[in-house]
C-alpha positions as CSV (number, residue, x, y, z in Angstrom):
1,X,-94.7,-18.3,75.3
2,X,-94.7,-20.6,78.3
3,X,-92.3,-21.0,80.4
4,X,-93.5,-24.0,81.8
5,X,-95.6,-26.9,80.1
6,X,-96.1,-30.5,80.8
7,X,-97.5,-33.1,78.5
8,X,-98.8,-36.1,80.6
9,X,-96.1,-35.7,82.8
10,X,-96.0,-39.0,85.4
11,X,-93.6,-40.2,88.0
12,X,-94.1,-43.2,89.7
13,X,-92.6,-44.2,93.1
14,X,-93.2,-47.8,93.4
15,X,-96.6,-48.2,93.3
16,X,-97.4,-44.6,94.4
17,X,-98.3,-42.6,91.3
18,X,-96.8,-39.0,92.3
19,X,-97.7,-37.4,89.6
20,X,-100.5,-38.5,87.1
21,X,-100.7,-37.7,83.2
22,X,-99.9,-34.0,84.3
23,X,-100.7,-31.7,81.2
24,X,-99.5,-28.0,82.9
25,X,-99.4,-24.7,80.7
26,X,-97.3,-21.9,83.1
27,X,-97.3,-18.4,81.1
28,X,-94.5,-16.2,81.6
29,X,-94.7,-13.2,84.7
30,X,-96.3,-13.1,87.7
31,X,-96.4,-15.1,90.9
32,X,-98.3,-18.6,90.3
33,X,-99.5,-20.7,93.3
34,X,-98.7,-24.6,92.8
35,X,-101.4,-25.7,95.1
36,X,-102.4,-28.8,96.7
37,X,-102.7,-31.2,100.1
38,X,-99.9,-32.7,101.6
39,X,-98.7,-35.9,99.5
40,X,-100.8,-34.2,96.5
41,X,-97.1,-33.9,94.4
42,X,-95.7,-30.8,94.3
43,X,-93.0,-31.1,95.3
44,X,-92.4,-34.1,93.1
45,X,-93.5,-31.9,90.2
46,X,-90.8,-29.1,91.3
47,X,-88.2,-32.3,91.5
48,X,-88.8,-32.8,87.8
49,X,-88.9,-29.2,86.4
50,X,-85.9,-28.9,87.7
51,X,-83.9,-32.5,86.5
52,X,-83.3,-33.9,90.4
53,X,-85.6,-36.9,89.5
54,X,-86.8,-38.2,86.2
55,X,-89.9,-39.2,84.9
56,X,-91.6,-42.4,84.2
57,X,-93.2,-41.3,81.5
58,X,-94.7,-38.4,79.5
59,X,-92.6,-34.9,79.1
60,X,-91.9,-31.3,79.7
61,X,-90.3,-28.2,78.9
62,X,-88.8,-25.2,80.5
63,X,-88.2,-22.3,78.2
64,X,-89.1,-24.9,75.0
65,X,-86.2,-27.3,76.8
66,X,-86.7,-30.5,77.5
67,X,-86.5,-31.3,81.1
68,X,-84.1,-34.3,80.1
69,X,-81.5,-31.9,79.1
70,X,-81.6,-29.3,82.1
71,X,-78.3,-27.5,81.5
72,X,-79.8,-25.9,78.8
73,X,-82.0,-24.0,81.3
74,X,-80.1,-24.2,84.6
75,X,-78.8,-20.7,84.1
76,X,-81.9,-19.1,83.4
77,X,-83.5,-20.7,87.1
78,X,-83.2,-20.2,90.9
79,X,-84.9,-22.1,93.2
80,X,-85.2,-22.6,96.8
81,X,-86.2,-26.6,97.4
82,X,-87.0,-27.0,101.1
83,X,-85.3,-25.5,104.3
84,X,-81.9,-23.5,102.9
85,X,-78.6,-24.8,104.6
86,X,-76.0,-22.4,105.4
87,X,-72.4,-22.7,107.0
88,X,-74.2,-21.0,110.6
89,X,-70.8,-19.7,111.6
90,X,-70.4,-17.6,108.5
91,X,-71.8,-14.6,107.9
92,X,-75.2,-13.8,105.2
93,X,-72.4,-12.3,102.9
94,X,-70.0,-15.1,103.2
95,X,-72.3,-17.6,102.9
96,X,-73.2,-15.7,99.5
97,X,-70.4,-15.0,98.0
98,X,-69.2,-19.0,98.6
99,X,-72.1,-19.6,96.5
100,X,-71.2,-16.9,94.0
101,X,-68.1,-18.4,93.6
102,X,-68.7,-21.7,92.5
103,X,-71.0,-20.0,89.8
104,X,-68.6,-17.2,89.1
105,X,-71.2,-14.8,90.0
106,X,-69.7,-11.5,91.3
107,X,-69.5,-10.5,94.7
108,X,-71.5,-7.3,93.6
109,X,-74.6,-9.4,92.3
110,X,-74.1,-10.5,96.5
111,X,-74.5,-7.2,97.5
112,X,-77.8,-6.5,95.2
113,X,-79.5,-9.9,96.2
114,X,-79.1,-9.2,100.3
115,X,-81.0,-5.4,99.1
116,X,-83.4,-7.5,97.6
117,X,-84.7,-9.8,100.0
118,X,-83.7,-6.8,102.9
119,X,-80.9,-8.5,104.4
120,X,-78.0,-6.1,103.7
121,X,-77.9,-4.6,106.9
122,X,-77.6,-7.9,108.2
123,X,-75.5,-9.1,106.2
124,X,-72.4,-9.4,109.0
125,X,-74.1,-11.3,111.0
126,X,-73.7,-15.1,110.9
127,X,-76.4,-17.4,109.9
128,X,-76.5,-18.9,112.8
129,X,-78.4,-15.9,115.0
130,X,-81.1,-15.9,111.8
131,X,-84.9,-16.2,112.8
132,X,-86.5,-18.9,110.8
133,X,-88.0,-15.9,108.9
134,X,-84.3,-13.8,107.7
135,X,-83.3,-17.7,106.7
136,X,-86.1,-18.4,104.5
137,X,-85.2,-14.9,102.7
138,X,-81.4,-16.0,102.5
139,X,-82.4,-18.8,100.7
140,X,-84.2,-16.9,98.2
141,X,-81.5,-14.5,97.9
142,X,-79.0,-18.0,97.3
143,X,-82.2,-18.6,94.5
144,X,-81.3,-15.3,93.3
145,X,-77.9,-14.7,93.0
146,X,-77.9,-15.8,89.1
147,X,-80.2,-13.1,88.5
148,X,-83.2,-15.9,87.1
149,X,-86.1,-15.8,84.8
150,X,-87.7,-18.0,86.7
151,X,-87.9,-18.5,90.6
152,X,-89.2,-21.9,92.1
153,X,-89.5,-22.2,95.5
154,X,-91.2,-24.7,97.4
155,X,-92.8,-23.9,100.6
156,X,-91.0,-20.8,101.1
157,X,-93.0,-19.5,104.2
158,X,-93.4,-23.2,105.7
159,X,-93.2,-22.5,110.1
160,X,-92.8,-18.8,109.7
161,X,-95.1,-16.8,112.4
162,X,-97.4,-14.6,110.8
163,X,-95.1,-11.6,110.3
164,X,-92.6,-13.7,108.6
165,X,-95.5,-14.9,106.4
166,X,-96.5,-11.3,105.5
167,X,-92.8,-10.6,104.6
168,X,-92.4,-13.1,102.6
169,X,-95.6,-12.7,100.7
170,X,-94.4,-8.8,100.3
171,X,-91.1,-10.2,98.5
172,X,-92.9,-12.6,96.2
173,X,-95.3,-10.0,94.9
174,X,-92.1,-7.5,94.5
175,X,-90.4,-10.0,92.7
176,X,-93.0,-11.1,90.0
177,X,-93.9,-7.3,89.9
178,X,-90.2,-7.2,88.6
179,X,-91.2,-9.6,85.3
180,X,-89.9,-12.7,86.7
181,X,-92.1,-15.6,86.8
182,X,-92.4,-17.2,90.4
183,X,-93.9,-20.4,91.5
184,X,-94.4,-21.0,94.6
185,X,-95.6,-24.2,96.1
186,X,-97.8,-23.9,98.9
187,X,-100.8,-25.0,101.0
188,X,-101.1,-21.4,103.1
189,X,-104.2,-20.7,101.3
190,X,-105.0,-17.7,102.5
191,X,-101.2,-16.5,101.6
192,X,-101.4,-17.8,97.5
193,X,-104.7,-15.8,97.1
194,X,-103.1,-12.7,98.6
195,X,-99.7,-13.0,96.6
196,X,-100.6,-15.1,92.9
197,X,-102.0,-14.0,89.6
198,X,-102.5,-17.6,89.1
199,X,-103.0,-20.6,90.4
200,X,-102.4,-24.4,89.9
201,X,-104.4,-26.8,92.0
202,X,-103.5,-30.4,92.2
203,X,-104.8,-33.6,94.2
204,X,-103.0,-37.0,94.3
205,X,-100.4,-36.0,91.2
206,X,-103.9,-34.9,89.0
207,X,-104.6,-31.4,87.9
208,X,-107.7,-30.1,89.1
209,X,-107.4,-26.3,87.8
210,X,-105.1,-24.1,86.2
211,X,-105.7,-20.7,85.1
212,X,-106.6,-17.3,87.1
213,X,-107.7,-16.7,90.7
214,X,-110.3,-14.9,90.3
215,X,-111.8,-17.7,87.5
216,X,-111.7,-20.6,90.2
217,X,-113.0,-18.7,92.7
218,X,-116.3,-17.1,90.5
219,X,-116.5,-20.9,89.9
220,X,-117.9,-21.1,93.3
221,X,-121.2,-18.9,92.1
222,X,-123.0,-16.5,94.9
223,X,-124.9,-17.3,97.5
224,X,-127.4,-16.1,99.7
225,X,-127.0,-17.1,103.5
226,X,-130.1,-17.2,105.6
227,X,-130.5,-17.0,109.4
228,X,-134.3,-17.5,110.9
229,X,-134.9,-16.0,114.0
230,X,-135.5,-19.2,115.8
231,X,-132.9,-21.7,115.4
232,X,-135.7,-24.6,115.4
233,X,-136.4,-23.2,111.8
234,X,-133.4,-24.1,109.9
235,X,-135.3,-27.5,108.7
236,X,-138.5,-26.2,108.1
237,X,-136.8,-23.4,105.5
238,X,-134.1,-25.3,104.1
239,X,-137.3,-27.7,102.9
240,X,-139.5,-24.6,102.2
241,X,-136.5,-23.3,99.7
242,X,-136.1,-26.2,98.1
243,X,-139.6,-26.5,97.2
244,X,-139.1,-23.3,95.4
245,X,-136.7,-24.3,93.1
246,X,-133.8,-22.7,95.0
247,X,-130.5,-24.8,95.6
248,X,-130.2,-24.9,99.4
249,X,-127.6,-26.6,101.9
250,X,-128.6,-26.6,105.5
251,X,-126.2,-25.8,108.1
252,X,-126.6,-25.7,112.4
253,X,-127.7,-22.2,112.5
254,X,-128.0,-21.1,108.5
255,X,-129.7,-22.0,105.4
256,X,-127.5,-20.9,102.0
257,X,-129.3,-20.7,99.0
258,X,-127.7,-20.8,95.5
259,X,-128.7,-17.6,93.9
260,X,-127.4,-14.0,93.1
261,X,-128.0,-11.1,95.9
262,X,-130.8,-10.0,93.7
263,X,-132.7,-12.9,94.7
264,X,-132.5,-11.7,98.4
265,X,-135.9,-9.9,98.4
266,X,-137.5,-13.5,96.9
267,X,-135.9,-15.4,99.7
268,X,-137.1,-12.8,102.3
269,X,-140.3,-12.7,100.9
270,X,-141.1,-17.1,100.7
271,X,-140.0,-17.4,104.1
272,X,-142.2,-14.5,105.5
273,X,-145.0,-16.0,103.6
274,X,-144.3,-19.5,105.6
275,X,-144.3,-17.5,108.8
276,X,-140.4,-17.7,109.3
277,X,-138.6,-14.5,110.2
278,X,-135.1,-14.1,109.4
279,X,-132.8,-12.6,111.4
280,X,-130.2,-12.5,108.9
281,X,-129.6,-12.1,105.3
282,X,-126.7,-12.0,103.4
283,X,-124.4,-12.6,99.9
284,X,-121.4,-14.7,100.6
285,X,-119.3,-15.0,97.7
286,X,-116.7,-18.3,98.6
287,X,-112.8,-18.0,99.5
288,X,-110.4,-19.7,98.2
289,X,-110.0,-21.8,101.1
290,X,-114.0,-22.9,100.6
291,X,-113.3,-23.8,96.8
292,X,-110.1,-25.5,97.7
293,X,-111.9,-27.8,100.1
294,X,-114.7,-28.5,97.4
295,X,-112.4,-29.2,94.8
296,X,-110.0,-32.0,96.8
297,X,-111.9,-33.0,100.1
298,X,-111.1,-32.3,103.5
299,X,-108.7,-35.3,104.1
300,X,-105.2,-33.7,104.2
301,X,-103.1,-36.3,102.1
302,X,-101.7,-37.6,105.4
303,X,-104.4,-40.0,106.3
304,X,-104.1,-42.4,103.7
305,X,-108.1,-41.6,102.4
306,X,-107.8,-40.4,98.7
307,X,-111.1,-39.0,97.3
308,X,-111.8,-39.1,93.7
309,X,-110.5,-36.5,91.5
310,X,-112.8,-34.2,89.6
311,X,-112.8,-32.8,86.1
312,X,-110.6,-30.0,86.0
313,X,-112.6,-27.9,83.6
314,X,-116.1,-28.6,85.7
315,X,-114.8,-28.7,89.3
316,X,-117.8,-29.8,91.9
317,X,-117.8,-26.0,93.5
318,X,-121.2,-25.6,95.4
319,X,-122.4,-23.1,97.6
């Protein structure tokens, strides 16, 4: 069953579309990266999952609820939206069990979130002398407290230094390892491919891909990255290549060819027939990051530039 799904899902701001005809199947376990540019509408899409904002048109349910009714599922969710705001006077327990109060959640279930999130020896220390790191992890312990089936946090390791990162990503696999579902909203690539089973991408409120990792990133196909010894060659092979039948995109100091690694020998052996030596040869096999790029542009969101969005069953991935 999903937990999540969306059926042309759209929220309009104005004349800004935040989120376009959104049509979003999220099974149940597992971490799930909600990925996209700044301005791409994430967090927009978070907004409405959880019944902050409402939407313009289409639907969506959470545990078969309708998002327009989301008492029925309030219980059931814990999210962290944003930084997490704390009385910085009180202590990570206080601050807690206030929370737990006001849900009549028991001061033991305070005691099991701070061992969670490994704050408990902490715990008697006020908010206030938190790294930005220990805070982010008090928030999800907040996101916690009514022991949820599904944990929505958006941005959760935005400005933490690398170790911070590392922690956090260590809590989010830990969690979904535990049979939650978790989404997390991110643009730390590097940091969704090491943590998520799955992955949503989106660009300018549209869904580009949904489904697992490991699917959008074989997407991307192999490749076979050439170096000739003499830098002046990179023309003459890229051309040479091509007139071969061979897929080719010339770099500064590389040629890569779209092909398997079992195709090395062929490349080695047309360019040593031409009289060009290589001084390198090697698969690459694209990151994430690479497909990412390929599938929404480079432009950031900030910049005011959209680029077109492509099919999300036949995303432009080329190597």
């Amino acid at each position: 069953m999903s937990v999540i799904s969306t059926d042309k899902l759209t929220r309009r701001f104005g004349d800004i579309v935040a989120v376009r005809e959104l049509d979003l199947e999220i099974a149940g376990g597992g971490v799930v990266g909600l990925v996209g540019p700044n301005g791409s509408g994430k967090s927009t899409l978070i907004r409405l999952l959880l019944g902050l904002i409402k939407p313009t048109s289409g639907s969506a349910r959470v545990f078969d609820s309708s998002i327009s009714h989301p008492r029925a599922y309030a219980s059931r969710i814990g999210a962290l939206i944003e930084s997490p705001a704390f009385v910085p006077s009180l202590t990570a327990r206080t601050n807690l069990r206030s929370l737990a109060r006001l849900r009549g959640i028991s001061n033991a279930r305070v005691d099991e979130v701070l061992e969670i999130v490994g704050l408990r020896d902490r715990s008697k220390e006020p908010a206030k002398r938190f790294s930005l790191g220990m805070k982010q992890r008090l928030g999800i312990a907040a996101a916690l407290l009514p022991d949820p089936e599904l944990l929505i946090l958006d941005e959760p390791t935005n400005g933490l230094d690398p170790a911070g990162v590392f922690e956090i990503r260590l809590l989010l696999r830990s969690l979904g390892d535990q049979g939650r579902t978790v989404v997390v909203s991110s643009h730390l690539l590097s940091e969704i491919e090491a943590a998520c089973d799955t992955l949503a991408v989106i660009r300018y409120g549209e869904l580009l891909f949904s489904g697992p990792l490991d699917e959008l990133v074989g997407r991307a196909g192999e490749c076979i990255e050439t170096v000739p010894e003499f830098p002046g060659d990179v023309g003459r092979l890229g051309e040479l290549l091509s007139a071969k039948g061979w897929k080719t995109t010339v770099h500064d100091e590389d040629v890569r060819v779209s092909a398997p690694a079992s195709q090395a020998a062929d490349v080695n052996r047309a360019a040593a027939e031409a009289g060009i030596t290589l001084s390198a040869l090697r698969p690459h096999t694209a990151s994430l990051e690479e497909v990412f790029l390929r599938m929404t542009g480079e432009d950031s969101g900030d910049n005011g530039h959209p680029t077109v969005a492509l099919d999300p069953q036949k995303p432009e991935v080329r190597s």
